[in-house]
C-alpha positions in Angstrom: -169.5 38.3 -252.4 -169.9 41.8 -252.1 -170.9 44.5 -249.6 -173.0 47.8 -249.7 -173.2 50.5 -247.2 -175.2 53.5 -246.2 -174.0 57.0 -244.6 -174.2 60.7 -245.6 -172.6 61.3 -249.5 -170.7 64.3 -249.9 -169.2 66.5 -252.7 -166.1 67.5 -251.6 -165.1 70.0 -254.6 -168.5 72.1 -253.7 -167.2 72.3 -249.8 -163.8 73.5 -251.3 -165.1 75.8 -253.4 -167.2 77.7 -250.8 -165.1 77.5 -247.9 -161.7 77.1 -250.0 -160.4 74.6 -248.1 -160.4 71.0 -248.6 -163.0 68.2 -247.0 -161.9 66.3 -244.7 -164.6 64.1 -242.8 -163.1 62.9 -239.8 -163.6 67.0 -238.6 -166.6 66.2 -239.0 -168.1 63.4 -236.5 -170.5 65.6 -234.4 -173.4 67.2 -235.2 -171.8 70.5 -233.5 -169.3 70.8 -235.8 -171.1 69.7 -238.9 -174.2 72.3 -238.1 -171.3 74.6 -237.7 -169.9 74.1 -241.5 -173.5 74.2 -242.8 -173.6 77.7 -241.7 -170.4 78.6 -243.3 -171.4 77.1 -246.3 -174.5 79.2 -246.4 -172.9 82.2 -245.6 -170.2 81.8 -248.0 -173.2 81.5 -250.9 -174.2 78.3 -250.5 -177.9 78.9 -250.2 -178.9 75.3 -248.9 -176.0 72.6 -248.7 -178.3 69.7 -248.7 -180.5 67.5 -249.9 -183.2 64.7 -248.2 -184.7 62.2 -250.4 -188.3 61.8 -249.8 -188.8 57.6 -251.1 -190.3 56.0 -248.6 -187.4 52.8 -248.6 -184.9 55.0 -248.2 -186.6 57.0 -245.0 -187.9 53.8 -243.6 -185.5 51.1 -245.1 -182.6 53.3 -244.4 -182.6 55.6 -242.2 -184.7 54.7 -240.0 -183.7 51.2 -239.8 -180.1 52.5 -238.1 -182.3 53.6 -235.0 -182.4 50.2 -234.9 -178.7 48.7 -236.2 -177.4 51.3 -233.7 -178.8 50.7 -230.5 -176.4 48.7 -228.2 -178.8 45.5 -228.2 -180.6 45.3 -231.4 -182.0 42.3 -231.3 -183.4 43.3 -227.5 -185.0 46.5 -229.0 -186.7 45.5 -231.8 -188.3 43.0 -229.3 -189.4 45.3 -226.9 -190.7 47.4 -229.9 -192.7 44.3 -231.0 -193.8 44.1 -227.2 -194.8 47.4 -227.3 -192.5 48.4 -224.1 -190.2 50.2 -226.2 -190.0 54.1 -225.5 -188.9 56.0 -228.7 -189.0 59.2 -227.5 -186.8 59.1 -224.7 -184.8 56.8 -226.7 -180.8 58.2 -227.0 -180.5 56.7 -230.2 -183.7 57.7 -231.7 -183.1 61.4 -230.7 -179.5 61.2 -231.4 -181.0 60.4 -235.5 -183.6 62.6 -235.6 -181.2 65.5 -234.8 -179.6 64.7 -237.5 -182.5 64.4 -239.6 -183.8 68.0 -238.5 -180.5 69.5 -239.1 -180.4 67.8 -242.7 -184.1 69.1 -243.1 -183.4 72.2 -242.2 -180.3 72.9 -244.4 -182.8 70.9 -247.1 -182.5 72.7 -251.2 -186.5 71.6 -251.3 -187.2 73.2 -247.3 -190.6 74.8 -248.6 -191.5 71.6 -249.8 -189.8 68.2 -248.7 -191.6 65.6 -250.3 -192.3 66.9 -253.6 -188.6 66.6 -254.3 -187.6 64.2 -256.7 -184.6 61.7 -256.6 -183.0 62.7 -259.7 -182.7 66.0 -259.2 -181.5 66.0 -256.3 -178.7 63.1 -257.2 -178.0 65.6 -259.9 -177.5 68.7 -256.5 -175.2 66.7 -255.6 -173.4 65.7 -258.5 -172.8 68.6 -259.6 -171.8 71.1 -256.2 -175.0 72.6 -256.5 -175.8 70.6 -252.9 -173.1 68.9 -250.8 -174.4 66.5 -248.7 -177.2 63.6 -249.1 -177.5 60.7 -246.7 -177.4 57.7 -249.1 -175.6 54.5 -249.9 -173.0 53.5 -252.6 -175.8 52.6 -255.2 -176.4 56.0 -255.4 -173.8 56.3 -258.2 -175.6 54.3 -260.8 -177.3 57.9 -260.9 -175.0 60.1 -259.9 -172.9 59.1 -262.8 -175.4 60.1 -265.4 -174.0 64.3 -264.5 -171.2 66.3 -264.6 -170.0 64.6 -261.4 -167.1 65.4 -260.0 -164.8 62.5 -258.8 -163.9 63.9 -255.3 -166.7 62.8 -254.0 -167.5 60.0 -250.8 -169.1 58.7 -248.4 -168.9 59.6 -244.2 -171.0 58.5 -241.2 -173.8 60.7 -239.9 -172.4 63.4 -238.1 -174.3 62.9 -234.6 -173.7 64.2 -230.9 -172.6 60.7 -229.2 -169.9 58.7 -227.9 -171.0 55.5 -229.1 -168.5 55.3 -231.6 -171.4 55.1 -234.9 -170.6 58.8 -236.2 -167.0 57.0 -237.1 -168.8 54.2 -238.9 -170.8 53.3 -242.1 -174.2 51.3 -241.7 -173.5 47.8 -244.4 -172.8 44.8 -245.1 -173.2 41.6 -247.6 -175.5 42.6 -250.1 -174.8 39.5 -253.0 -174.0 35.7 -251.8 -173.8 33.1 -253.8 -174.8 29.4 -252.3 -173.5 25.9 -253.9 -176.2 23.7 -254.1 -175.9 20.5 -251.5 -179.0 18.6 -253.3 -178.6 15.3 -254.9 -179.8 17.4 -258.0 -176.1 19.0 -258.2 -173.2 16.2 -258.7 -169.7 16.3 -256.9 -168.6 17.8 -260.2 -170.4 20.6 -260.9 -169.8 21.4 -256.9 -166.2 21.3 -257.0 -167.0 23.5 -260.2 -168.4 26.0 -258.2 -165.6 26.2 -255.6 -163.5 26.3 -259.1 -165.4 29.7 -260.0 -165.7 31.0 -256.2 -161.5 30.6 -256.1 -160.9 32.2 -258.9 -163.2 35.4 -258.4 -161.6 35.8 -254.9 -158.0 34.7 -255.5 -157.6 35.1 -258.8 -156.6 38.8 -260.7 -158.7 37.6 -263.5 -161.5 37.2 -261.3 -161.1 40.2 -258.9 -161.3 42.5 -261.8 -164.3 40.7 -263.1 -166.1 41.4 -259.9 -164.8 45.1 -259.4 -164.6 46.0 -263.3 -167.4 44.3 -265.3 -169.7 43.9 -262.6 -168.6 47.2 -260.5 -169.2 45.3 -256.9 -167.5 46.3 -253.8 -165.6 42.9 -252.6 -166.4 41.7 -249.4 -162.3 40.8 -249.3 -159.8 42.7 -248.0 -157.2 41.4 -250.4 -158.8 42.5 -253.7 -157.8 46.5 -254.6 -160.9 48.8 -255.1 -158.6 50.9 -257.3 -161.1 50.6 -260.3 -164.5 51.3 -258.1 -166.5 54.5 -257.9 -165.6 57.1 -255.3 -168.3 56.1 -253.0 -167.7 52.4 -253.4 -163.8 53.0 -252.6 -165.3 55.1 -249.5 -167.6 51.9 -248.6 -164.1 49.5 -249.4 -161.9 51.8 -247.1 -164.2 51.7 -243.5 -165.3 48.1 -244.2 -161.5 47.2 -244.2 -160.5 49.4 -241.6 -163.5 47.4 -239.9 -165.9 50.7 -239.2 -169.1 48.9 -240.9 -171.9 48.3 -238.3 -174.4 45.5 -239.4 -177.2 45.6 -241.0 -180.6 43.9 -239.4 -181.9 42.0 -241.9 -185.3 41.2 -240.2 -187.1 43.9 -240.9 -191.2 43.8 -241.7 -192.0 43.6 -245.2 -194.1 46.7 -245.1 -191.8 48.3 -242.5 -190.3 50.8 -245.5 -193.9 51.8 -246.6 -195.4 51.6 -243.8 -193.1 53.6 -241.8 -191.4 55.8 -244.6 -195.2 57.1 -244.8 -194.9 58.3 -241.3 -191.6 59.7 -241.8 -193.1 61.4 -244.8 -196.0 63.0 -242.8 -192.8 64.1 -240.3 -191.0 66.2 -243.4 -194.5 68.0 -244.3 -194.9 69.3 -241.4 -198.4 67.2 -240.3 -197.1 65.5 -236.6 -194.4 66.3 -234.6 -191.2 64.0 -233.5 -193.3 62.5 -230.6 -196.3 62.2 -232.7 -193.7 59.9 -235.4 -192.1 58.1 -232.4 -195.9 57.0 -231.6 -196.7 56.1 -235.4 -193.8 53.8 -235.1 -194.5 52.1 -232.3 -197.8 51.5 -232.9 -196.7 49.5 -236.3 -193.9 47.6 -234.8 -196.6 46.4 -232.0 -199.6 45.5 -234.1 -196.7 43.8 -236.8 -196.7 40.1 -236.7 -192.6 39.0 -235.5 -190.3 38.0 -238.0 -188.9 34.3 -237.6 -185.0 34.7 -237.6 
């Protein structure tokens, strides 16, 4: 019924008002050129532009996980990873994220000490120009929200030196469904009932401002406005109907965002290196049991 995405959150007003000229994303696909306004920002007073959340779903359920989404054969890697053949460090993809991950380290309001940040504060960075960049998804507004936000605000993909064509795309997809039950417990009735409801939620004005209004979803349907939605759920609307939404995988371990955000965590204090993480990883994916698909 609905879609959510993930990519790097930006506050446009607080690029403006350093660099006094407006955002505009799309100048800003490679890491090149987005390295190069983080200095500008800095120089123009901006003493660290942004801001890395330390939880441990969203540096192993998140970002991490679009090593993964974003290699050519996904299905192909994570089996080799499970095989243990797979060779993160000379990986393109892998070093292609990690750049990027440096870079927003490096540029990081909590540098001095990364994973002693806390969530909220830096949702409120952001919010409020102090910070203009996070790499985050749409939900990120339920807190967001709770400042003095600004409302020229969005998402974009991570900036990243490749030709692959991800830096021009958001990492999403369905995140609510909604199943009519084929069991002799559920009459012909209530099921046509159902279609009733599902009609009317998709096709119906009543309905699509139910979905996007009272329950503030991002439809997964091209022919229902997003007029009413947040700014980062419009920015999530816009590339998934444009098409520029690659998939997520949903068969990921059930420990794989504790169990790998913990590494990831050891990676932003400082205690192994980006080969030493690249082992941690693959040493988890190898001694992990497969998940049935």
């Amino acid at each position: 019924m609905c879609i959510e995405a993930r990519g790097l959150i930006y506050n446009a007003d607080a690029v403006k008002t350093v660099t006094g000229k407006d955002f505009n994303p799309d100048e800003y696909k490679t890491l090149d050129a987005f390295q190069g306004l983080l200095e500008e920002l800095v120089a123009g007073g901006m003493a660290a532009p942004t801001g890395v959340m330390k939880e441990d779903w969203s540096l192993g359920g998140h970002y991490l996980a679009e090593v993964y989404e974003e290699q050519p054969d996904v299905n192909g890697f994570v089996s080799s990873l499970y095989a243990g053949s797979a060779d993160l460090a000379n990986n393109t993809k892998w070093n292609s994220m990690m750049d990027t991950f440096d870079t927003l380290l490096k540029y990081n309001y909590a540098a001095n000490s990364p994973i002693a940040a806390e969530r909220e504060i830096s949702e409120q960075k952001l919010a409020e120009g102090e910070i203009a960049f996070m790499f985050g998804g749409n939900w990120d507004w339920s807190m967001i929200n709770a400042y003095d936000y600004t409302e020229n605000m969005g998402m974009m993909p991570l900036p990243q030196n490749t030709d692959d064509g991800s830096n021009e795309k958001l990492v999403g997809g369905g995140s609510k469904y909604m199943f009519i039950d084929s069991s002799d417990n559920t009459s012909d009735a209530q099921r046509e009932a159902a279609k009733d409801f599902l009609n009317w939620l998709v096709l119906e004005e009543e309905g699509n401002k139910f979905l996007t209004e009272k329950c503030a979803l991002v439809p997964a349907y091209s022919n229902i406005s997003a007029d009413s939605l947040d700014p980062l759920s419009k920015s999530v609307k816009k590339f998934a109907d444009e098409g520029k939404l690659i998939g997520n995988y949903d068969y990921l371990p059930d420990d794989h965002f504790s169990r790998c955000g913990a590494s990831i965590q050891k990676y932003m204090a400082g205690q192994t290196d980006r080969a030493g993480l690249a082992a941690e990883i693959e040493s988890y994916w190898s001694s992990t049991t497969p998940v049935a698909q």
